[in-house]
VEXDREN-2710 file (C-alpha; in Angstrom, 1 decimal):
% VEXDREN-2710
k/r/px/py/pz
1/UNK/10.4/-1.2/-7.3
2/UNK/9.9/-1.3/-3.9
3/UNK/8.1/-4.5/-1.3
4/UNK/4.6/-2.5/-2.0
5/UNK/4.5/-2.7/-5.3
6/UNK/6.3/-6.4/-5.5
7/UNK/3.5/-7.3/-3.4
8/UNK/0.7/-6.0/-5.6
9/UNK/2.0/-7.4/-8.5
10/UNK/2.4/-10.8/-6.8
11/UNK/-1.3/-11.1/-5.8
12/UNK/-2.1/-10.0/-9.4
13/UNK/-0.4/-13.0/-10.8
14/UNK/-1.9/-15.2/-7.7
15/UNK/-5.7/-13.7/-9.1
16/UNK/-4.3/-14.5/-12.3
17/UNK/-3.6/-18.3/-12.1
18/UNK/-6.7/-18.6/-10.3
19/UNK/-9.2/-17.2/-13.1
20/UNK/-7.4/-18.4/-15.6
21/UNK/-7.5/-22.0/-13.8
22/UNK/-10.5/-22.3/-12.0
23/UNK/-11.8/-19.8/-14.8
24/UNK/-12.7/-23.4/-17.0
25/UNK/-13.2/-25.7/-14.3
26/UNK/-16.3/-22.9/-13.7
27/UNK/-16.8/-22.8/-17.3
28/UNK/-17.1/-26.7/-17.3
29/UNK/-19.7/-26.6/-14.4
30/UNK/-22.1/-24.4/-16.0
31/UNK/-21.9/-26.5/-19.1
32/UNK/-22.5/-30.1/-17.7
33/UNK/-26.4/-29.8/-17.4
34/UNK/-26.4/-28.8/-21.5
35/UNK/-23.7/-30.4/-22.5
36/UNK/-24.1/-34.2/-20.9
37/UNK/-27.2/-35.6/-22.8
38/UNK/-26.9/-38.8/-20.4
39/UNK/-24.8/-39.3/-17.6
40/UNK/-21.9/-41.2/-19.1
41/UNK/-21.2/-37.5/-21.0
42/UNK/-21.6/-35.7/-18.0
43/UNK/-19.2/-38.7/-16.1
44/UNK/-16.6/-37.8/-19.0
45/UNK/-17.4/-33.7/-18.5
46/UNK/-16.6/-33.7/-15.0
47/UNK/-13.5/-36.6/-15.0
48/UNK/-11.6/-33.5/-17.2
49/UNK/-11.3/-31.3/-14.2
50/UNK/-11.9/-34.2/-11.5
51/UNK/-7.8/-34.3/-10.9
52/UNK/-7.2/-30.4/-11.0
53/UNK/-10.4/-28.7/-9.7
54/UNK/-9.6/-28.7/-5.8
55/UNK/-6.1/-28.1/-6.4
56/UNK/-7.0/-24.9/-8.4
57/UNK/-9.1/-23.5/-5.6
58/UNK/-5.8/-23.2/-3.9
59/UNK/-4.7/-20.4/-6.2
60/UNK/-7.9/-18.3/-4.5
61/UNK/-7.0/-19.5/-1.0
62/UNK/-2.7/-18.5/-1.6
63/UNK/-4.2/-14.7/-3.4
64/UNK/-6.5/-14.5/-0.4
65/UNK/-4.0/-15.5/2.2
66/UNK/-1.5/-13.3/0.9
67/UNK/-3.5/-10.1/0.5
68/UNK/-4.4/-10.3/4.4
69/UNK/-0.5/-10.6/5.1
70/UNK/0.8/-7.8/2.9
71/UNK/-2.3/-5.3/2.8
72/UNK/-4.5/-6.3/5.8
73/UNK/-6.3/-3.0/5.3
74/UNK/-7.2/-3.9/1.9
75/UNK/-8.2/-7.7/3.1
76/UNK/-10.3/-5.9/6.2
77/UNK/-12.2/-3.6/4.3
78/UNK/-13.1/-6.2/1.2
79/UNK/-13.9/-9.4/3.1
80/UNK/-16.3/-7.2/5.6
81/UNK/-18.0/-4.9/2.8
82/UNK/-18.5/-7.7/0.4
83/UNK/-19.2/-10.3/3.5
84/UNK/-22.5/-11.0/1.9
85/UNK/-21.4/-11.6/-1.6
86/UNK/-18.3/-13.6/-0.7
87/UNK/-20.4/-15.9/1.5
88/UNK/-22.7/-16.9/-1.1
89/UNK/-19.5/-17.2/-3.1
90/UNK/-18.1/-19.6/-0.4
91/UNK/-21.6/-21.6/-0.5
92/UNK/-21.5/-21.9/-4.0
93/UNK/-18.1/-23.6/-4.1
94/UNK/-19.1/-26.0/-1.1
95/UNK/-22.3/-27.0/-2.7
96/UNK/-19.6/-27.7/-5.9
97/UNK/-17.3/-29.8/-4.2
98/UNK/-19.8/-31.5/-2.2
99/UNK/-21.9/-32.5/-5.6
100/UNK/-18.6/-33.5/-7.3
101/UNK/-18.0/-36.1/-4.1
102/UNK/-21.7/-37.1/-3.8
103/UNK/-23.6/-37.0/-7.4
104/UNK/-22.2/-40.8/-8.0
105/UNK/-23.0/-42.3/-4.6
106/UNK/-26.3/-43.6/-6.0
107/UNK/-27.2/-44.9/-9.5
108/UNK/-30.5/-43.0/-10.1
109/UNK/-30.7/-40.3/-13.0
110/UNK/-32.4/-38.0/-10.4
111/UNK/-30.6/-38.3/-7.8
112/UNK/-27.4/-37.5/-10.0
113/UNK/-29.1/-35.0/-12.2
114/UNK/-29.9/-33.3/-8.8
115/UNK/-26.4/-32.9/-8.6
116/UNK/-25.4/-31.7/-12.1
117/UNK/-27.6/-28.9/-11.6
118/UNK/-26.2/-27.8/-7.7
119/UNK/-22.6/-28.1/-9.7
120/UNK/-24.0/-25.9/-12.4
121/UNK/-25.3/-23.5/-9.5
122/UNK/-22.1/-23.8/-7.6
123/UNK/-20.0/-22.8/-10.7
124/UNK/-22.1/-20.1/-12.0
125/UNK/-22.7/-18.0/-8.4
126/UNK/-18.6/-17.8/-8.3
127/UNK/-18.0/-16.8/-11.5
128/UNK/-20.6/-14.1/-11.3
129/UNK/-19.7/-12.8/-8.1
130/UNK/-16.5/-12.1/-9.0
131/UNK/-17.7/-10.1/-12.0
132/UNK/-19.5/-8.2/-9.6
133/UNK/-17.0/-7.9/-7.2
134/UNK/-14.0/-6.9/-9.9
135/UNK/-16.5/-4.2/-11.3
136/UNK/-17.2/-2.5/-7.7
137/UNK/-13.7/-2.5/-6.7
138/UNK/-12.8/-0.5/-9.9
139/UNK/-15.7/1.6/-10.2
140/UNK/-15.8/2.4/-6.4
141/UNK/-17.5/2.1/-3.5
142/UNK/-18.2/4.0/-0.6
143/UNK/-15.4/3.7/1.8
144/UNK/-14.9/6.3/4.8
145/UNK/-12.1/7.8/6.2
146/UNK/-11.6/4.7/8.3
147/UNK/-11.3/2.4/5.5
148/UNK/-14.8/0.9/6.7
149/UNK/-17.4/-0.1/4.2
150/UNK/-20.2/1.8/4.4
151/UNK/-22.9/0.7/1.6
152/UNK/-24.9/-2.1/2.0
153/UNK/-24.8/-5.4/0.0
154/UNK/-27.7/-4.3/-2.8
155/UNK/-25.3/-1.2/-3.4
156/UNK/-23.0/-3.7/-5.2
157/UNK/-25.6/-4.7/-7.8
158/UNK/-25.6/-1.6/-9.9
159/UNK/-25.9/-2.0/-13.6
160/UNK/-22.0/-1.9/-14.2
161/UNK/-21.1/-5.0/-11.8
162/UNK/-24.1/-6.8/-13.1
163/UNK/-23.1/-6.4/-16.6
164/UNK/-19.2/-7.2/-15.5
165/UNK/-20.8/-10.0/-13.6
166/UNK/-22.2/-11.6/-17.2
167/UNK/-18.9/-10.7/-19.0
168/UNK/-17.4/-13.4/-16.5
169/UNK/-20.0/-15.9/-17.0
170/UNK/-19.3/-15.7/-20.6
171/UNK/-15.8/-15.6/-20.6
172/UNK/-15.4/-19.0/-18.3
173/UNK/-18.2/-20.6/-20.4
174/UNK/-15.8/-20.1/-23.5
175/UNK/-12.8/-20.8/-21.6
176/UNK/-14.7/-24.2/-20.3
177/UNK/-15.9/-25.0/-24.0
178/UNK/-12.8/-24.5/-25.5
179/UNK/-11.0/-26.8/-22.3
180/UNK/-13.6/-29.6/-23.0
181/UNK/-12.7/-29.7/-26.9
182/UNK/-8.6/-30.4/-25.8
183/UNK/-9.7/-32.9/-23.0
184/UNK/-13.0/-34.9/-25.4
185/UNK/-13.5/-36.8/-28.3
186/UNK/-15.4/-37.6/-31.1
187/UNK/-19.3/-36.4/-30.7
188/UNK/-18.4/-34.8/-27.1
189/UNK/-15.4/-32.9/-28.8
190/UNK/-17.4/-31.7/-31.6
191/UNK/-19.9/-30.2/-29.0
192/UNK/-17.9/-28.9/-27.3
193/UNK/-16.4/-26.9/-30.7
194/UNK/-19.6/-25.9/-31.7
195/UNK/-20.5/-24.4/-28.0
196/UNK/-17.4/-22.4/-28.0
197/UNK/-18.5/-20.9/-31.4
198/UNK/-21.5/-20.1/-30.4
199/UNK/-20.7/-18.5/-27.1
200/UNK/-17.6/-16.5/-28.6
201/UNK/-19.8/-13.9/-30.1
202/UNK/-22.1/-13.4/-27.3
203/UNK/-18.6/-13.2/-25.5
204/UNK/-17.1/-10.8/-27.6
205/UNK/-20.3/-8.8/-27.3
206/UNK/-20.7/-8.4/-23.9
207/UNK/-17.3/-7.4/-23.5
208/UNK/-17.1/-4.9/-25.8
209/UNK/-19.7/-3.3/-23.4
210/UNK/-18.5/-3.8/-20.4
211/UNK/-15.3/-1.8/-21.6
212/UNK/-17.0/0.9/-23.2
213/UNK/-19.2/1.1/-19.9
214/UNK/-16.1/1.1/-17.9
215/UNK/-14.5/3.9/-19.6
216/UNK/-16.9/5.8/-18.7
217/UNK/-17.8/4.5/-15.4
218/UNK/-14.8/3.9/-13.6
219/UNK/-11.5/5.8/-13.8
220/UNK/-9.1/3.0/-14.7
221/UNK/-8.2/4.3/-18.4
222/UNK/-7.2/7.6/-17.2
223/UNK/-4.8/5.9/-15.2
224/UNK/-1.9/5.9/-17.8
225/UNK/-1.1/3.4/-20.9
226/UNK/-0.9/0.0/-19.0
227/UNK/-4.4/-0.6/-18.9
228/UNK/-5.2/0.8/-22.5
229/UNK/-2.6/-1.7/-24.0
230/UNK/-3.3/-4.5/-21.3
231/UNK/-7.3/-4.0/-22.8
232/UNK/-6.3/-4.0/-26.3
233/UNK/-4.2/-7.0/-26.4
234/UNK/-7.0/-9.2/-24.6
235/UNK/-9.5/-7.9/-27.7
236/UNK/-7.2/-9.0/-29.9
237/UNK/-7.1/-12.1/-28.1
238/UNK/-10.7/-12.9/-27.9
239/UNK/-11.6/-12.3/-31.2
240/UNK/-8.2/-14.4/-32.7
241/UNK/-10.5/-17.3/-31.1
242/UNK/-13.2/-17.8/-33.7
243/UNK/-10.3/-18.1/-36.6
244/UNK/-8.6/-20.8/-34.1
245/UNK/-12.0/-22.8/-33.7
246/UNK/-13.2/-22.7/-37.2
247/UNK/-9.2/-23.7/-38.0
248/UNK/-9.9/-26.6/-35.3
249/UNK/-6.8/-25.8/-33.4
250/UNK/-8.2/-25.5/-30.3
251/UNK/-5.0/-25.6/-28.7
252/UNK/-4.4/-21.9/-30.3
253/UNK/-8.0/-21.6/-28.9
254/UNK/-7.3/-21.8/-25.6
255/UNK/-4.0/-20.3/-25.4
256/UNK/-5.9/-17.4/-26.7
257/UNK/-8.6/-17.6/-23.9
258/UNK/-6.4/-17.6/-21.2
259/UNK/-4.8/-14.6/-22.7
260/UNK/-7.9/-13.0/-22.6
261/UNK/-8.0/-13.5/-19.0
262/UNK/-4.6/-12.8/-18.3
263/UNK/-4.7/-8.8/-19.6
264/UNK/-8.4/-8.4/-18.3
265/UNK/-7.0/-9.0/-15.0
266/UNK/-3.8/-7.2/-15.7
267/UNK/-6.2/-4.4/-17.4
268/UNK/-7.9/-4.0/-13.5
269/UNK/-4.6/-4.0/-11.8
270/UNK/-3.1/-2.0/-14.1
271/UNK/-5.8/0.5/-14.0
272/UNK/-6.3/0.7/-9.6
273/UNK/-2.3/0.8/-9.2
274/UNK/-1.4/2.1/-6.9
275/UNK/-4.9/1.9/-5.3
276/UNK/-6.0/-1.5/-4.4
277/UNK/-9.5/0.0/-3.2
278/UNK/-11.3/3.2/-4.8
279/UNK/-14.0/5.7/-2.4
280/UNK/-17.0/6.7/-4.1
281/UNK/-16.7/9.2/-1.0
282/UNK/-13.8/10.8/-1.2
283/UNK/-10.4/9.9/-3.5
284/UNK/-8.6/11.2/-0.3
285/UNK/-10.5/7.7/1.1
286/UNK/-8.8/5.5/-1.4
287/UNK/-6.8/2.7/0.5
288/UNK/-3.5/2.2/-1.6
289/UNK/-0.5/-0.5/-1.7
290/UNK/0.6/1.9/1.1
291/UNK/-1.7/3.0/3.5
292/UNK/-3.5/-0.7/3.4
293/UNK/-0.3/-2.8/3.5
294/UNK/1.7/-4.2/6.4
295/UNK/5.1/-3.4/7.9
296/UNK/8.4/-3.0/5.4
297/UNK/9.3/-6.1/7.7
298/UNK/6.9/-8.2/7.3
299/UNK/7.1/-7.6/3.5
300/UNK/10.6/-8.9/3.4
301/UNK/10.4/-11.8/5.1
302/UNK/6.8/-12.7/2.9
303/UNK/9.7/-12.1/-0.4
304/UNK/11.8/-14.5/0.8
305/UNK/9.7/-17.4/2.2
306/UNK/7.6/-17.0/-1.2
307/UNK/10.8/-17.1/-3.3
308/UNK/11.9/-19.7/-2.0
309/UNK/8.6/-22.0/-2.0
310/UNK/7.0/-20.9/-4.9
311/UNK/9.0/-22.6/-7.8
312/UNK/8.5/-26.1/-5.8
313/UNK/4.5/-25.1/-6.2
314/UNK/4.6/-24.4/-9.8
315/UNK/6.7/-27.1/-10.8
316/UNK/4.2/-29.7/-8.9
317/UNK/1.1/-28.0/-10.7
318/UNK/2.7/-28.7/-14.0
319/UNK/3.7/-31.5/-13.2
320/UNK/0.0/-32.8/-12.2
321/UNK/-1.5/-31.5/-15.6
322/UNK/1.3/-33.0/-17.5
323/UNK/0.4/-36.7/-16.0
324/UNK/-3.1/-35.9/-16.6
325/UNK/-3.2/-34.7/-20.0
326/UNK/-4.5/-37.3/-21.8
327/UNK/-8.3/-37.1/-23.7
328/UNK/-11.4/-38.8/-21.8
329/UNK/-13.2/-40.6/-24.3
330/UNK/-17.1/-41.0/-23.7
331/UNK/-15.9/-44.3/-24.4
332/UNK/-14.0/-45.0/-21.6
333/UNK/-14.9/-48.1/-19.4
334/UNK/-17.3/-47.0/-16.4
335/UNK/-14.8/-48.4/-13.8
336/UNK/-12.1/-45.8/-15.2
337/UNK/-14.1/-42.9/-14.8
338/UNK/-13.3/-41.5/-11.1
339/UNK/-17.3/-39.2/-10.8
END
C-alpha cells in the first residue's frame, strides 16, 4: 500500500469518528425541541452531550486539516465549489455552540426556548448538508480540466443529494434517540425508546432508496466488491436495530447505529477509491489520491507525526467518555446540571 492510499484511508476513519460522534450529538439537537416538554428535560437532553460535543467537532476539524495537507487538490476544489454549502454549514454549528453557551444565561421560557430551536436549526443544517455534500461528491459534479468547480451552488441540490441529505437527518435522529435512551432515565428514557422506534422505519425507508437511487445514479457499485459488502453489512445493521429496541438493549442499539454509519461511510470511500473527486465533465477530469495529493515527502513525514500523536488522542477521548458515562436523571438537582 503505498502513502496515497494510507492517506485516504486515514481521512476515511477521521470522517468516520466524526459522523459517528457528532452523528448523535446532531441527532440530540434536532430532538430537544420535541423531546424536552419543559426545560428541566431539555436541561437533561443537552447535559448528555454537554462534555463531548465541542470535543467531537474536532474530529471534522483533524479530517479537514488533513485532507488540505495530503490532497490539497482535493481540499481546493471542495471547499471553493461547495463554499456556499459549507458556509451555511459553518453558521449552523456557530449558532449551535453559541445557543449551547447562551440558552441558560436568562431564566425565561422564551428566551431559552429561542435557543432550543437555533440548536435544533444548528444541528439539522449540518447534518443535511453533508448528506448533500456526500451525495454530489459520489454522483459527480462538474469539474474541469483544472480541477476548478464549475456549477453553481443550486447545481448541488438535485433530487439525489436532497434525498441523501434526508437519509442523514434520519440516520443521526436514530443515532441521537438511541444515545439519549443509554444516557436518560425513567420517563425521558422511555421517550427516547419509543422515538427511536418510531424513526427506525422511516430510517430504514429512506435508505433503502437512497441506495437503490445510487446504484443507479452514481458509479460507486461498479467500482468492485468493497462497496457492495460495505452496503450490505450496514443494512444488516440498521435493521438488527428494531429487535435491539423492542429487546430494550439499547446498548446493542447503538452499537448497531454506529455500525450503520461506519460502512455507509466506508461504502462512499470504498466506492470513489481511488478517486476522491468524480467530473460530471469528463472521467479524464476525476481528481484521484494521486493527481490531488501532495509530495511523497510530505506524506511521510504526515505518517509519522500522526503515528506517533494519534494513540495519545484516542486514549484521552476514551478516556473523557469513560469519566462521563454515567445516566442524567431528569431528577438531578438544578445546580448539577451544567446548561
Amino acid at each position: 500500500m503505498d502513502l496515497n492510499t494510507l492517506w485516504f484511508i486515514l481521512i476515511m476513519v477521521l470522517f468516520i469518528g466524526y459522523f459517528f460522534l457528532e452523528g448523535f450529538d446532531y441527532g440530540v439537537g434536532m430532538l430537544l425541541p420535541f423531546l424536552g416538554k419543559d426545560d428541566k428535560q431539555r436541561r437533561v437532553i443537552i447535559n448528555t452531550i454537554g462534555a463531548h460535543w465541542d470535543g467531537n467537532e474536532v474530529w471534522l476539524l483533524t479530517a479537514g486539516g488533513a485532507t488540505f495537507a495530503a490532497f490539497p487538490n482535493w481540499y481546493a476544489t471542495l471547499f471553493s465549489g461547495f463554499y456556499i454549502a459549507l458556509v451555511l454549514m459553518l453558521l449552523g454549528l456557530i449558532v449551535r455552540a453559541v445557543s449551547f453557551e447562551y440558552r441558560s444565561k436568562e431564566e425565561s421560557w422564551s428566551w431559552r426556548n429561542k435557543f432550543d430551536w437555533l440548536i435544533f436549526i444548528g444541528s439539522f443544517l449540518p447534518a443535511f448538508l453533508w448528506g448533500v455534500a456526500v451525495s454530489n461528491i459520489i454522483r459527480g459534479v462538474p469539474i474541469n480540466a483544472r480541477m476548478d468547480y464549475v456549477g453553481g451552488f443550486f447545481n448541488l441540490l438535485n433530487p439525489f443529494a436532497l434525498v441523501g441529505g434526508i437519509a442523514f437527518v434520519l440516520l443521526f435522529i436514530l443515532h441521537g434517540a438511541i444515545f439519549l435512551s443509554l444516557k436518560t432515565t425513567n420517563d425521558m428514557l422511555e421517550s427516547a425508546r419509543n422515538i427511536a422506534k418510531k424513526y427506525w422505519l422511516y430510517t430504514l425507508v429512506v435508505i433503502v432508496v437512497y441506495v437503490i437511487y445510487a446504484f443507479f445514479a452514481t458509479g460507486i457499485y461498479q467500482n468492485g466488491a468493497l462497496p457492495i459488502i460495505a452496503t450490505i453489512i450496514a443494512a444488516l445493521a440498521l435493521i438488527s436495530v428494531t429487535y435491539f429496541l423492542k429487546a430494550k438493549k439499547e446498548g446493542w442499539a447503538f452499537v448497531m447505529t454506529a455500525l450503520t454509519i461506519v460502512f455507509v461511510v466506508a461504502t462512499v470511500f470504498s466506492g470513489l477509491y481511488p478517486n476522491v473527486m468524480i467530473s460530471s465533465i469528463e472521467p479524464a477530469f476525476n481528481l484521484t489520491v494521486y493527481n490531488a495529493s501532495s509530495s511523497a515527502y510530505t506524506l511521510k513525514v504526515m505518517t509519522i507525526v500522526t503515528l506517533i500523536l494519534i494513540p495519545f488522542v484516542l486514549v484521552y477521548q476514551a478516556w473523557s467518555y469513560y469519566i462521563f458515562r454515567q445516566r442524567i436523571s431528569s431528577k438531578e438537582d438544578e445546580s448539577k446540571l451544567e446548561y
